[in-house]
C-alpha positions as CSV (number, residue, x, y, z in Angstrom):
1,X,63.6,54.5,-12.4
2,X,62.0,51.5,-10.8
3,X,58.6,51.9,-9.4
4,X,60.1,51.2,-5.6
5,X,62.9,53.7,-6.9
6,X,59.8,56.5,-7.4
7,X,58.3,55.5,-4.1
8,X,61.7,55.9,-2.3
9,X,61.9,59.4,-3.6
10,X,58.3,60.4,-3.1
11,X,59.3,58.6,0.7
12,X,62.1,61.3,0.9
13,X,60.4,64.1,-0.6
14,X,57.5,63.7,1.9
15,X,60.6,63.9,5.1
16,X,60.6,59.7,5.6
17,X,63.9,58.5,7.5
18,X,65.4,55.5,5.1
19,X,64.3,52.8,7.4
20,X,61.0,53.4,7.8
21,X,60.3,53.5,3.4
22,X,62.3,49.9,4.4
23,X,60.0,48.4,6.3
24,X,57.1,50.0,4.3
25,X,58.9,48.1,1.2
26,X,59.4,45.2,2.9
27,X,55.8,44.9,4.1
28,X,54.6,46.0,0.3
29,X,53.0,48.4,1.9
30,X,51.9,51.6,-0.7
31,X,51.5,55.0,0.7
32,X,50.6,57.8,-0.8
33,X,52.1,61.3,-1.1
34,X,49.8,63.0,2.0
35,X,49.7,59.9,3.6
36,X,53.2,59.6,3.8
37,X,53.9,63.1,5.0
38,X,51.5,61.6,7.9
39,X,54.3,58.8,8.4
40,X,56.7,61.8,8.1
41,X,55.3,63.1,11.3
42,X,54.6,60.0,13.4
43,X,58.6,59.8,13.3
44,X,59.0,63.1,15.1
45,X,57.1,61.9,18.0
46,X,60.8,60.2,18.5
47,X,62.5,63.8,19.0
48,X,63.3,64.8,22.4
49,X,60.9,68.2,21.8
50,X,58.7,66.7,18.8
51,X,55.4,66.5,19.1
52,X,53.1,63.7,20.9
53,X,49.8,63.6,19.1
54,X,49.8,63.5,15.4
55,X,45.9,64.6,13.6
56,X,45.0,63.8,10.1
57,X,41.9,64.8,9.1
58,X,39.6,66.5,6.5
59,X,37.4,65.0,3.5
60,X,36.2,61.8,3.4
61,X,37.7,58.9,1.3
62,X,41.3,60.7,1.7
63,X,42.9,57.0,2.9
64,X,43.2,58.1,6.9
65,X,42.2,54.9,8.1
66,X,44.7,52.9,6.2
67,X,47.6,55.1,7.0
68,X,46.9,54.9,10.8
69,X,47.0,51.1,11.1
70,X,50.3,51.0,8.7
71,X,52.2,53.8,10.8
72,X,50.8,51.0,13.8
73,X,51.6,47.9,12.7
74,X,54.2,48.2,9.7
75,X,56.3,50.9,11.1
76,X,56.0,51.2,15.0
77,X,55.5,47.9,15.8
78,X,58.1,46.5,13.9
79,X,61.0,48.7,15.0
80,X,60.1,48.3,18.7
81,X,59.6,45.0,20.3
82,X,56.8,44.6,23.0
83,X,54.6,47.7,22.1
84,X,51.0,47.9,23.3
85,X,49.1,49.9,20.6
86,X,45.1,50.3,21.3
87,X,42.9,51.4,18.2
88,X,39.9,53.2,19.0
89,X,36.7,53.3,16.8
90,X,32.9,53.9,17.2
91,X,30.5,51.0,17.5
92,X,32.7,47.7,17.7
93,X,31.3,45.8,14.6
94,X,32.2,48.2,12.6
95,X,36.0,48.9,13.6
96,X,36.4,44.7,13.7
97,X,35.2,44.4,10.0
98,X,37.6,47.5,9.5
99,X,40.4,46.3,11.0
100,X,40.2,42.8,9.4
101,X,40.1,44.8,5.6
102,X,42.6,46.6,6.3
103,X,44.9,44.1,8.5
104,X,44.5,41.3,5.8
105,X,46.0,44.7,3.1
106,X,48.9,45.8,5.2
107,X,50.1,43.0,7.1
108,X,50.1,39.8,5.0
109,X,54.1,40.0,4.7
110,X,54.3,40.5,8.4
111,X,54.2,37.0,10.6
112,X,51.1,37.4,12.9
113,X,48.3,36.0,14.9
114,X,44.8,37.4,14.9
115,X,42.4,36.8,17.4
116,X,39.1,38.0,16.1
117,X,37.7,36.8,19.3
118,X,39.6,39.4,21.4
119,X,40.2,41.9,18.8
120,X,44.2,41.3,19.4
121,X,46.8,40.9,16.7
122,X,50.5,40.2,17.8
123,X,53.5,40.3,15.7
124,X,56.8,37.9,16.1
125,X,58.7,40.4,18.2
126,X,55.7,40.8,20.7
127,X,54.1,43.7,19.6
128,X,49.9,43.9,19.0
129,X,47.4,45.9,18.1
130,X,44.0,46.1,20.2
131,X,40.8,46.9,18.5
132,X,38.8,48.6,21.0
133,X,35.9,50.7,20.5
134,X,32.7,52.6,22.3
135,X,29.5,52.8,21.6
136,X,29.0,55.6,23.9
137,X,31.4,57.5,25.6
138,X,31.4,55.8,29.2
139,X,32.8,53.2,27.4
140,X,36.1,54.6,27.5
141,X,36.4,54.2,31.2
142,X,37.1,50.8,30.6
143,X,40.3,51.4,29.0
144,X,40.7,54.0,31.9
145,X,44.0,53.2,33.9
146,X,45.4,50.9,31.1
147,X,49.2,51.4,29.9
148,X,49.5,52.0,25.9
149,X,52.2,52.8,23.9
150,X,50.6,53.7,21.4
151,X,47.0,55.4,20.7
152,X,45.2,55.3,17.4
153,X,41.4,57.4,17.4
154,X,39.3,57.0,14.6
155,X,36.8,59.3,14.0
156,X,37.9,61.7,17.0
157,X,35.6,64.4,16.9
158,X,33.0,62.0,18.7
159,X,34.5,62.5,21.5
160,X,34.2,65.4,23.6
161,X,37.6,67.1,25.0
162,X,36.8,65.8,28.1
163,X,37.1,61.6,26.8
164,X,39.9,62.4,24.5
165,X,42.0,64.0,27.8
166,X,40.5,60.8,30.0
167,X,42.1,58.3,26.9
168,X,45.5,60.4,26.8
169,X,46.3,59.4,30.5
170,X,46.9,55.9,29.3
171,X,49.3,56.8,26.7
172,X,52.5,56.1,28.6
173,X,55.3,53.4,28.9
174,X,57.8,51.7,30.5
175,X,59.7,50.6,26.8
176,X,63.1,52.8,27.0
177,X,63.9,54.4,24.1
178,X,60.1,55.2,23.2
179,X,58.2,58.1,23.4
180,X,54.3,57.4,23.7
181,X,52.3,58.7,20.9
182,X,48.1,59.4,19.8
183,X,47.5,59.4,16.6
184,X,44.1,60.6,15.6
185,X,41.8,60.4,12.2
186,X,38.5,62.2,11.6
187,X,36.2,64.5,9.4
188,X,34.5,68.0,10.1
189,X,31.6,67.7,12.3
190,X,30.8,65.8,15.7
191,X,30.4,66.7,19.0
192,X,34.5,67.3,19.1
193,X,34.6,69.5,16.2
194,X,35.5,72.5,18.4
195,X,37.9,71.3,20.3
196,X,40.1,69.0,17.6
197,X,40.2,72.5,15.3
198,X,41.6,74.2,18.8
199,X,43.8,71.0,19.4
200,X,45.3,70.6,16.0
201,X,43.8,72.8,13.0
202,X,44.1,76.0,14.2
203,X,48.1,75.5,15.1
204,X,48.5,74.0,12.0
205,X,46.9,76.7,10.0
206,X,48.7,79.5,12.3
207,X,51.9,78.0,11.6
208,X,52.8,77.6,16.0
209,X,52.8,73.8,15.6
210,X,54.4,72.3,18.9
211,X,52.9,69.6,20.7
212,X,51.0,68.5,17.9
213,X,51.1,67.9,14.4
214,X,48.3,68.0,11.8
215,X,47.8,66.6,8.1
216,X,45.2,67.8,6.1
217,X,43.6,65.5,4.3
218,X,41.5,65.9,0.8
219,X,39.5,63.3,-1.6
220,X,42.2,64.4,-4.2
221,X,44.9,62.8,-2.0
222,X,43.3,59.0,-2.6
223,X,43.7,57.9,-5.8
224,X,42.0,54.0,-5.6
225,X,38.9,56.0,-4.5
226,X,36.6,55.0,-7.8
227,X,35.3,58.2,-9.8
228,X,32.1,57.3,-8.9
229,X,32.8,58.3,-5.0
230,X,34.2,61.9,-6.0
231,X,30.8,62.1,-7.7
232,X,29.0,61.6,-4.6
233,X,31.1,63.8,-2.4
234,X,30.6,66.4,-5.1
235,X,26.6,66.3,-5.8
236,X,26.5,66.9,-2.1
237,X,25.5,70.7,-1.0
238,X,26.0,73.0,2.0
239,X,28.1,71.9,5.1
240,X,28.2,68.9,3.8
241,X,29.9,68.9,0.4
242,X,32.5,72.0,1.7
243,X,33.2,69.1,5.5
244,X,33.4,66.2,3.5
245,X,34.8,67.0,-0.2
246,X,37.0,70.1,0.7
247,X,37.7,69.2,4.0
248,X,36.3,72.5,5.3
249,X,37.0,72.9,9.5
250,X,34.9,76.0,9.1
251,X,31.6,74.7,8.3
252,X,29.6,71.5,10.3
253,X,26.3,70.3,10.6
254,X,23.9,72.4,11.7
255,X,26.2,75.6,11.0
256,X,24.8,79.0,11.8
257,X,27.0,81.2,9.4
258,X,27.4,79.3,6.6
259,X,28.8,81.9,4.3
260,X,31.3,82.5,6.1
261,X,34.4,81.9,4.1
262,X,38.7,83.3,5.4
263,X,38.8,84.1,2.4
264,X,36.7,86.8,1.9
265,X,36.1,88.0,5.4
266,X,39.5,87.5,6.9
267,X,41.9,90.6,6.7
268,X,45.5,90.8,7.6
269,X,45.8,94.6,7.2
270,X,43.3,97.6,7.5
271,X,44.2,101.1,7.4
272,X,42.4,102.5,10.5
273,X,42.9,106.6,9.0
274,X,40.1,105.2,7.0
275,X,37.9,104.6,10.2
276,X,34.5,107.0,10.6
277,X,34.1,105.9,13.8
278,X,35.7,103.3,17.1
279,X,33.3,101.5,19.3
280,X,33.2,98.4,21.3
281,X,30.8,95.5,22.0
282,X,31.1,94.3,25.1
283,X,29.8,90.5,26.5
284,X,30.6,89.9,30.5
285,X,31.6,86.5,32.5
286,X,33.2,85.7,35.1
287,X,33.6,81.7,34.9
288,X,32.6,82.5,31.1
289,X,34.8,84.7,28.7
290,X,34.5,88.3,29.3
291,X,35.1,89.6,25.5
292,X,35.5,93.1,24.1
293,X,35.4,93.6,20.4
294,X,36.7,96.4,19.1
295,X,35.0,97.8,15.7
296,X,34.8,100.4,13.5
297,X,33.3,101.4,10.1
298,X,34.8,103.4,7.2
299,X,33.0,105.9,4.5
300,X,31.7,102.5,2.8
301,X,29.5,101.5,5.6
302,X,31.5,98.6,6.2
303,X,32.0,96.8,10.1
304,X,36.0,95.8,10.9
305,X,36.4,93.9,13.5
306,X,40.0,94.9,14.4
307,X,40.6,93.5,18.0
308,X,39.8,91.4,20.9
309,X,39.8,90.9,24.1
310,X,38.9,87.9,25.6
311,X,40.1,86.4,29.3
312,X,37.8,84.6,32.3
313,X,38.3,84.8,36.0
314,X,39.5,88.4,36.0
315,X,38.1,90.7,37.8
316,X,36.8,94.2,36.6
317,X,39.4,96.4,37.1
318,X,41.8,93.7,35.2
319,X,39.8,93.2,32.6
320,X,39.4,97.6,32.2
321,X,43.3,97.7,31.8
322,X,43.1,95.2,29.1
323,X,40.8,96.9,27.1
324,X,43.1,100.0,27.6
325,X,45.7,98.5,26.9
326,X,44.1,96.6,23.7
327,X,43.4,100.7,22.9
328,X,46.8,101.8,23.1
329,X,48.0,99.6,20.4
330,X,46.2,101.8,17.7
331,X,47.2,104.7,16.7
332,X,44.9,107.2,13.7
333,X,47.6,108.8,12.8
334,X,50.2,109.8,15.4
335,X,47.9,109.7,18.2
336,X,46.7,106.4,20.2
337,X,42.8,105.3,20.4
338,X,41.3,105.8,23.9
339,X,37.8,105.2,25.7
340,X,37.0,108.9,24.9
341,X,37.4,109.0,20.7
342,X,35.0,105.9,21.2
343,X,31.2,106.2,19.9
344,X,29.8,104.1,22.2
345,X,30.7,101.1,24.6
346,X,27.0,98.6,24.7
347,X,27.2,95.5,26.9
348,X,24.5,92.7,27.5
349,X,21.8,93.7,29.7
350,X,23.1,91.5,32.6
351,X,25.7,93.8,33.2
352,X,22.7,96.8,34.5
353,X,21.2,94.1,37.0
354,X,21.4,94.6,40.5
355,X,23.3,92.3,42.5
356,X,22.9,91.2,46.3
357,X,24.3,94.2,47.2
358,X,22.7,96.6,45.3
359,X,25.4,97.4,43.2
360,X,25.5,96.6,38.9
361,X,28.5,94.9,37.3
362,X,28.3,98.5,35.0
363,X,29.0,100.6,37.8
364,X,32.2,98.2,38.8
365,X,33.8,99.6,35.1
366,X,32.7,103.1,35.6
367,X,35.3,103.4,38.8
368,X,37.6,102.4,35.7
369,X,36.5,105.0,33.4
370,X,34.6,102.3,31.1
371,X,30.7,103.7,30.9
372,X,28.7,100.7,29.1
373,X,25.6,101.6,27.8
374,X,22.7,98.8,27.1
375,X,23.2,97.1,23.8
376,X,20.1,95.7,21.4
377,X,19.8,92.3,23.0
378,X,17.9,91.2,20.4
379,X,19.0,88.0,19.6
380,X,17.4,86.9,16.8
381,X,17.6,90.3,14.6
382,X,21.6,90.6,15.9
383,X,22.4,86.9,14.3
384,X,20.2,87.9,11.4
385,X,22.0,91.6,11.2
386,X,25.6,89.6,11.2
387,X,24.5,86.7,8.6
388,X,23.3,90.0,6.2
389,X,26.8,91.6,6.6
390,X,28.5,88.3,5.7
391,X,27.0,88.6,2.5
392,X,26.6,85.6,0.0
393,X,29.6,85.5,-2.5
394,X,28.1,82.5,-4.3
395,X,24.7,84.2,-5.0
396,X,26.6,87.4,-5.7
397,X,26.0,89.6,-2.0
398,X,28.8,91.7,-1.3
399,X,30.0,91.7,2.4
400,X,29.8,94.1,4.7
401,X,31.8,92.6,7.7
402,X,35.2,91.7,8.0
403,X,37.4,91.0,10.9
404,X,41.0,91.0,11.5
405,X,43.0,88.1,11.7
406,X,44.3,89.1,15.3
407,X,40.2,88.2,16.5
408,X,41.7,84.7,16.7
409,X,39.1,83.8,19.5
410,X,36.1,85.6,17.4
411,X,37.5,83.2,14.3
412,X,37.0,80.3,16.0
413,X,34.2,81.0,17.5
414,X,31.7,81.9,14.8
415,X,32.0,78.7,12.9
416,X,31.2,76.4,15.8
417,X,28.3,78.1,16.2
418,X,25.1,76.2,15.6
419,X,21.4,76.5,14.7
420,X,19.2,76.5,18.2
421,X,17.1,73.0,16.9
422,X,14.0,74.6,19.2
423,X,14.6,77.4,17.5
424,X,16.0,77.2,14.1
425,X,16.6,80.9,13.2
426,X,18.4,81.9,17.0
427,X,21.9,80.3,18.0
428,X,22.3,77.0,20.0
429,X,23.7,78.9,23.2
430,X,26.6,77.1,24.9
431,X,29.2,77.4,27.2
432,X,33.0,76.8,27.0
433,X,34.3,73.9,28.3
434,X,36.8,73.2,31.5
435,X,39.6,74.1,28.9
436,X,38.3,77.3,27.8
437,X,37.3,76.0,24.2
438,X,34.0,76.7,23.0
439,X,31.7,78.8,23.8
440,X,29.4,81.8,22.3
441,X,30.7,84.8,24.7
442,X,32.5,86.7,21.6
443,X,29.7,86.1,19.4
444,X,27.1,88.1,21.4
445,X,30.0,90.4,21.7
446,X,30.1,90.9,18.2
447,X,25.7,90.9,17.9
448,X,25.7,93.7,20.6
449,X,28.3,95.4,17.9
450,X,26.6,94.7,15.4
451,X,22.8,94.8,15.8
452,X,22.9,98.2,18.4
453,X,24.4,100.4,15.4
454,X,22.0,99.2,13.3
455,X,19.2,99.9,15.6
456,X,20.2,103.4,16.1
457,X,20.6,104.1,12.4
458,X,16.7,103.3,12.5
459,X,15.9,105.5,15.3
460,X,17.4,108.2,14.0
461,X,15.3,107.9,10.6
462,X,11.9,107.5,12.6
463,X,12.8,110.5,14.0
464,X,13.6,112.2,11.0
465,X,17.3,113.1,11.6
């Protein structure tokens, strides 16, 4: 078998149509395995119902940047006459030197004119490729109103949602027979780090792909990267080595819970006959997420996590049948869980203030039957409380706390959340965006869970119970 005879096959095997390993040949254009399942996906922006923003994304050095401009300019652009593709990178100098590596890899076969002048490259049928970039994020509004074909983002997750929504208004056409397309590259980390995992990691990993499509990418995948670079990647430690060598989209810079690992403290199943005893920890919002966190322990002294409920702009009586509701669907034994098998319900202490009207969010739930009681709102001894539970498997610490996979907001949540840089050993608070992403509402859900048991264990033993 001839070496483009392999490629072909590796092509196939990966889900590429014929003609686009044709034009790839033609062009002498070498992918590799992941970066050709990449090119696998770009294709299925074409369907009727496929999806319209491909992400590819993970370690560093896994060949992200050179796939993106060859799905651009080898595949797209020669197949379609007349398309307008924009490529977006940070700081300008930068993408220009990048583009002109890369361009002079990938397109020497293809008949072209660069203008380095106006960052522009056109092909024979009409087609080109603008290198744009930002230095900040305003700059995007200049490309604001602008009609693209095509979209290429490198290094996404510095941009917030907000900029990545503004730049996905220009991706439309007019070209029939063409369905617009954003393709994205990045790492772990950035001020978009939330909402990319939301956008395209979490689907991916949950298996409810639609819209989107994403492609993991590892320093294993790149094999011109020299040894020396893997070296690097692995002599790194923390966030760092786990973001940039594994690929990690649960762990950033700045990470609170950094042993937190799916691995260990993910669980599909758990046997709730083993339960001691039910409560719930309870964080309220109105424009923010009202969250409810159903735990319990067993005869180990363990914490699961076993549901959530999480929804903004309800209002109280809503948000009570929810929770009942959220009840109802377990059952110790043959009989359902309800408020009154619970041990205790603890809410922030916001929920006991007065309001204009002299009446307390708390009393609002009691007319449901839900009677909160004030939780430890200690915020520094409730992160610390939940980092102890996590446990260290690395050094050896056995966990304590594990959480269902159903918690799929709580999930989320907990890696995103980052040291307070005025105050190292709290969390950075912040609030979810327009979109509903982000956020810390179900982590001081799961503190008040958390940290008020363990204060009462302590009380009782002061007391001498």
């Amino acid at each position: 078998m001839t070496p483009w005879e392999r490629y072909f096959l590796m092509g196939r095997r990966a889900g590429c149509p014929k003609d686009q390993m044709q034009r790839f040949e033609r062009a002498d254009a070498i992918l590799q395995q992941r970066q050709l399942v990449a090119s696998a996906a770009a294709r299925l922006c074409d369907l009727p119902d496929g999806p319209t923003a491909i992400g590819y994304g993970g370690a560093r050095g896994g060949g992200k940047s050179h796939w993106m401009l060859a799905q651009m300019g080898v595949d797209d652009c020669q197949r379609v006459p007349g398309l307008k593709c924009l490529l977006l990178r940070k700081v300008g100098k930068a993408n220009l030197e990048h583009f002109e590596d890369l361009r002079r890899k990938l397109f020497f076969k293809l008949p072209h004119e660069f203008s380095a002048f106006r960052g522009i490259l056109t092909f024979a049928n009409g087609s080109r490729i603008i290198a744009g970039h930002f230095q900040h994020e305003r700059d995007i509004d200049a490309y604001l109103g602008l009609e693209y074909s095509v979209i290429g983002i490198e290094e996404a997750t510095t941009l917030t949602s907000r900029k990545f929504q503004d730049i996905s208004t220009c991706c439309r056409t007019s070209i029939p027979n063409w369905r617009p397309r954003i393709y994205s590259t990045t790492n772990p980390g950035g001020v978009g780090h939330a909402w990319y995992r939301a956008r395209f990691v979490q689907p991916f990993m949950e298996k409810r792909e639609t819209e989107t499509r994403f492609v993991p990418a590892r320093v294993a995948d790149n094999s011109f990267n020299n040894p020396e670079y893997r070296k690097v990647l692995e002599n790194l430690t923390g966030w760092q080595k786990r973001a940039w060598l594994d690929g990690s989209w649960d762990i950033a810079a700045g990470q609170y819970f950094t042993t937190l690992n799916r691995d260990v403290h993910v669980v599909q199943n758990f046997d709730e006959t083993r339960a001691r005893e039910f409560f719930i920890g309870f964080d309220f919002g109105y424009a923010h997420y009202t969250v409810a966190l159903l735990g319990c322990t067993d005869g180990d002294g363990n914490i699961f996590i076993v549901d959530e409920h999480a929804e903004r702009l309800w209002l109280p009586q809503r948000h009570a049948a929810a929770i009942k509701t959220m009840l109802a669907r377990h059952k110790i034994g043959e009989r359902k869980l309800e408020l009154a098998d619970l041990k205790r319900f603890v809410a922030g202490a916001d929920v006991f203030s007065r309001q204009s009207d002299g009446t307390t969010i708390a009393a609002q739930y009691a007319k449901h039957g839900i009677n909160l009681r004030c939780a430890n709102t200690d915020r520094v001894n409730g992160w610390a409380e939940i980092m102890s539970r996590f446990g260290d498997i690395e050094a050896g610490i056995r966990p304590t706390l594990f959480i269902h996979q159903r918690c799929a907001r709580l999930l989320d949540t907990l890696p995103a959340l980052q040291h307070d840089p005025n105050k190292p050993e709290d969390v950075l608070k912040v609030d979810a965006d327009e979109d509903g992403i982000g956020g810390d509402d179900c982590a001081d859900a799961l503190r008040y869970l958390v940290a008020t048991k363990s204060r009462t264990i302590t009380q009782r033993k002061l007391r001498g119970f």
